[in-house]
N, C-alpha and C positions, 0 to 999 in steps of 0.2 A: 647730114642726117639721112640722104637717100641713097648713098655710099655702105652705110650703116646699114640700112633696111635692105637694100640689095644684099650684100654680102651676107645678114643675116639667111635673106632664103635661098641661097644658094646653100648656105651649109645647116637647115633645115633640111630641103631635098638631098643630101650627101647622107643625115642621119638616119633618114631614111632604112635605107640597104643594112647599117649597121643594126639599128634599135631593135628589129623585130627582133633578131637571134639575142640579142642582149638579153631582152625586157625575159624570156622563158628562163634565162640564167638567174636575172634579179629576184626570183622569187626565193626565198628564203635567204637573198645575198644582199639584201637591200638597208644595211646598213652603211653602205657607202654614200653622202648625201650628192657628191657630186653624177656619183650611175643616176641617182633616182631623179636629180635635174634634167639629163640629160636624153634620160627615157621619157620624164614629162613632156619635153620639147621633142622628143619624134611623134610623140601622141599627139600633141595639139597641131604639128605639122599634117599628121594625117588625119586629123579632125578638121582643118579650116580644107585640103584636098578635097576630103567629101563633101565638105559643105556648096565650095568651089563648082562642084562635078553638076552641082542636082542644075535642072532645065526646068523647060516650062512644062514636061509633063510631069514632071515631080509633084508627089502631093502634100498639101498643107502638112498632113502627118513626118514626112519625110525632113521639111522645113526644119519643123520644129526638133524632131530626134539630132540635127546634127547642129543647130545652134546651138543646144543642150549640151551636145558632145564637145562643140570648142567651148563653152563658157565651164565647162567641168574640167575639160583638159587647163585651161589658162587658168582655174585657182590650183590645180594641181604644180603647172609649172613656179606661179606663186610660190606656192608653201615648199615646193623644194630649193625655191633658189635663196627662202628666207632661212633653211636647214647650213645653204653651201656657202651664206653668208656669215652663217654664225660658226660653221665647223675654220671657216678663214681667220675669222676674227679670235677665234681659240689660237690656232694656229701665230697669229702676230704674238698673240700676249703670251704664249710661253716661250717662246722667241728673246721676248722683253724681258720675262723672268729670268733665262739663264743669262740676258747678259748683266742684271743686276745680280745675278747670284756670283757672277764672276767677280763684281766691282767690292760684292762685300767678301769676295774670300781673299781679297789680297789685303798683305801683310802693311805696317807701317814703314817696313824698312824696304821696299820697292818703291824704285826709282818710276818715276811718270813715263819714263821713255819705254820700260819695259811694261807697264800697266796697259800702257797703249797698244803695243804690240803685241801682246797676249787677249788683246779683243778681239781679234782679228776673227775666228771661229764664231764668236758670239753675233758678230756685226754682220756676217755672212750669213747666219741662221736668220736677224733681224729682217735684211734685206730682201732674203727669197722670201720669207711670208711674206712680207712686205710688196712684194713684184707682184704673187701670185693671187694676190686680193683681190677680190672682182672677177677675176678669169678663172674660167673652163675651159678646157680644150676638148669638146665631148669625141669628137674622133676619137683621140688617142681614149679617152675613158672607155667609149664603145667598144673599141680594136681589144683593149685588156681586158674587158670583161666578156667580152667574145672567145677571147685566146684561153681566160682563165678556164669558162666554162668546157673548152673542149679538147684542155689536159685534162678536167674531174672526169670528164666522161670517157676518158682514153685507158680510166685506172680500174 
């Protein structure tokens, strides 16, 4: 678990550098649920930062604006990762559809050896949703949403 927790803030501070340019991209682009996770969690990274930063001349005012700020940021990252959960678990189940769809378009007269062999595409679709359940790789999200934004802007 502290393997976990490390690693996590290490690629919190990494999102960092990416999210800001991102997050001015996501605006009217924020139908991708895994960008808008991935911007939650720079936000609450740079939300629990300030909170981190305030000292003892900090004011009670000050306190409370940025505990504010991470308990808003953390339902934010919530409600996006319960978006990036269910956009995956789409993802599995039409995966599962085409390869039921495959099992009821074959004929009666194919043989099990070729039945098998012709899943091979279906079982590969199964698999990747299947891999990619639960995982984000926000780097790479950030990097393409970054890159996307500054071909629109190059046009």
């Amino acid at each position: 678990m502290i393997k976990t927790r490390a690693t996590l803030g290490v690629s919190l501070a990494l999102l960092l550098t990416t999210s800001v340019s991102a997050t001015a991209f996501a605006v009217g682009h924020n139908d991708d649920p895994e960008l808008a996770f991935c911007q939650s969690v720079g936000e609450l990274s740079m939300s629990v930062g300030s909170l981190a930063a305030l000292d003892a001349s900090s004011t009670v005012g000050e306190f409370e604006t940025a505990v504010d700020s991470v308990s808003e940021a953390s339902d934010a990252v919530r409600e996006n990762l319960r978006a990036v959960l269910e956009a995956q678990g789409d993802e599995i189940q039409t995966a599962v559809d085409g390869l039921r769809d495959y099992r009821d378009s074959i004929g009666d007269d194919v043989t099990i050896e070729a039945a098998v062999q012709g899943t091979g595409p279906a079982v590969a679709d199964v698999a990747r949703a299947f891999a990619s359940a639960g995982n984000v790789d926000c780097q790479a999200v950030l990097a393409e949403a970054a890159a996307q934004q500054a071909m629109e802007e190059s046009q």
